[in-house]
N, C-alpha and C positions, 0 to 999 in steps of 0.2 A: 244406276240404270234400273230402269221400273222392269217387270217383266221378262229378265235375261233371258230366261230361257226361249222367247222368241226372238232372239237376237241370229243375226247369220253366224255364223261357223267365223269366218273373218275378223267377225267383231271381237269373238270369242277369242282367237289368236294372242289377237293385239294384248289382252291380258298377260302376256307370258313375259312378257318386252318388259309392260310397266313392274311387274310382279317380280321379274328377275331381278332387270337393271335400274330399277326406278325411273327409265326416263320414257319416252315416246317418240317417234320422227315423225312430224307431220309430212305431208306430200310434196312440199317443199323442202325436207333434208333439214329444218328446222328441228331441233332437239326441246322436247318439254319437259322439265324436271317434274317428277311426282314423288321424289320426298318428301317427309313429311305431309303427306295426302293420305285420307281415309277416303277409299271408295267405299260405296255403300251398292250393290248387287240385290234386288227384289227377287224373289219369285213364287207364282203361285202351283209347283209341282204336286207339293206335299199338301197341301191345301186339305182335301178329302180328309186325309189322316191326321192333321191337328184339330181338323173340326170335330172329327169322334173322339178325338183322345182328349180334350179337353171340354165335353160337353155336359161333363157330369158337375157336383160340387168338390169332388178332389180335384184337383190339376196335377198334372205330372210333373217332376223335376225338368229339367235343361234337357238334363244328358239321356233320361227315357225318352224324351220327345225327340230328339238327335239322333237317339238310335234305331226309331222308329223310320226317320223321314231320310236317311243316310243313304239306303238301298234304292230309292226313288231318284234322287239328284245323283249316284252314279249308274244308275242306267241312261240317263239324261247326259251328263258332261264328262266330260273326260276326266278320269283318276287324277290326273298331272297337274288339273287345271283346279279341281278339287284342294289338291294338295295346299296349295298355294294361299286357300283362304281360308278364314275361321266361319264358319257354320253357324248363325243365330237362329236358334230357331223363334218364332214369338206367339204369344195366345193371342187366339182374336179379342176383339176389346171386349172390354166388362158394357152392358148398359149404360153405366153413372159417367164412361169415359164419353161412351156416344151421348151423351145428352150433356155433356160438357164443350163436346164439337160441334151441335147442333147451337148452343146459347154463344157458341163464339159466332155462327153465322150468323144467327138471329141479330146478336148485336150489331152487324157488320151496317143488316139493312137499319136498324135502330140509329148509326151514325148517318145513313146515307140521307136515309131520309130526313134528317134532321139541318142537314147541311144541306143539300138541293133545295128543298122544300119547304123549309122549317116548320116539319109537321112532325108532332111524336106519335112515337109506334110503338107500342106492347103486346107484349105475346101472352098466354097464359103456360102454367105448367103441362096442361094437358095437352097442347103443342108440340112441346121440349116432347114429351115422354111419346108423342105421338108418331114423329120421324123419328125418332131413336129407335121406336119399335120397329118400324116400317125397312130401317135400313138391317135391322137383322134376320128380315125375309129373305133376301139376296145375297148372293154373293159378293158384292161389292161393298156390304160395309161399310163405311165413313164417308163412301166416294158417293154413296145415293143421298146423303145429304143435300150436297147441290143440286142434282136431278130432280127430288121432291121441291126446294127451293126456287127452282126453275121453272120445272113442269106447273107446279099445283098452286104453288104462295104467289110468288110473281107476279104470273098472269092474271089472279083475282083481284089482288090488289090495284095492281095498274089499270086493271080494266076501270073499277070504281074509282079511282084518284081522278085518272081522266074523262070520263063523261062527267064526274063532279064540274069538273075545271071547264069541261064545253060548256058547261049552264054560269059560267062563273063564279061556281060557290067552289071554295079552297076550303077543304078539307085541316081541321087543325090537328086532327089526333086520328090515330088508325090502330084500331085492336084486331086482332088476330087468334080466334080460338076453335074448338072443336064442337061440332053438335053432337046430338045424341046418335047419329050415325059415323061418326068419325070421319066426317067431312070436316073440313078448314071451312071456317065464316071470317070476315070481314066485316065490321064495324064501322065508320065514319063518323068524327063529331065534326062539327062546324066551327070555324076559330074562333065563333061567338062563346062556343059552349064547350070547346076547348080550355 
């Protein structure tokens, strides 16, 4: 569950069932086994406090950063409920991580369009490093990836693919890089010059 701690009190509960007895009763009186099950629990409490405590070149061990973010999650949830689970805390990602998530999106549209369209697509590095910087302005992290992919690459691309395609000319190759203001460009060769 992304975000627990916007979760209702309710939902919250229900944790103590699966956590106790391993199992769940749906609303039907149906029994669901959760042995052998890892939940995995999100949250952005502590958020504040790992971004300065890891913002330097040292990083803190685990258990500094746990004992930092400990007092935070039990003003938040309840001791019992606390009790129950193991506490990870994690660093926000490195750069090389975000620009290893950005060339997996990159790729995604490198297959798409290669399979729709059978047009190739390349990015440069200045791209890659380009959203990777952008997603560490924000708090979101990893997750602005697709927002900039959505928002900004997208829309440019598409826009040029198809008025290409209104005039008839199919687009063979599409490059993808940055100007001297840090703008995304758009390239188009022609499948002659492709």
């Amino acid at each position: 569950l992304d975000e627990v701690e916007k979760a209702h009190l309710d939902v919250l509960n229900l944790f103590y069932q699966v956590f106790d007895k391993g199992m769940l009763s749906d609303g039907e009186g149906k029994d669901i086994d959760f042995s052998n099950t890892v939940i995995f629990l999100t949250s952005n409490l502590a958020t504040d406090v790992i971004t300065e405590m890891t913002a330097g070149d040292e990083k803190p061990d685990a258990a500094t950063l746990l004992s930092a973010i400990r007092p935070i999650l039990s003003a938040h949830f309840k001791p019992a409920l606390l009790a129950r689970m193991t506490v990870i805390p994690y660093f926000t990602l490195a750069q090389d991580a975000l620009a290893g998530i950005v060339r997996l999106k990159l790729n995604k549209i490198v297959q798409r369009l290669a399979h729709n369209n059978k047009m190739a697509f390349t990015y440069s590095d200045a791209v890659v490093q380009q959203i990777a910087a952008r997603c560490t302005e924000v708090e979101t992290g990893a997750r602005n990836v697709d927002f900039i992919l959505r928002s900004g690459v997208m829309p440019l691309m598409s826009q040029g693919i198809l008025s290409r395609m209104s005039t008839g000319e199919q687009p063979g190759s599409v490059k993808l890089d940055i100007d001297a203001q840090n703008e995304f460009t758009v390239q188009f060769l022609d499948k002659a010059a492709a």
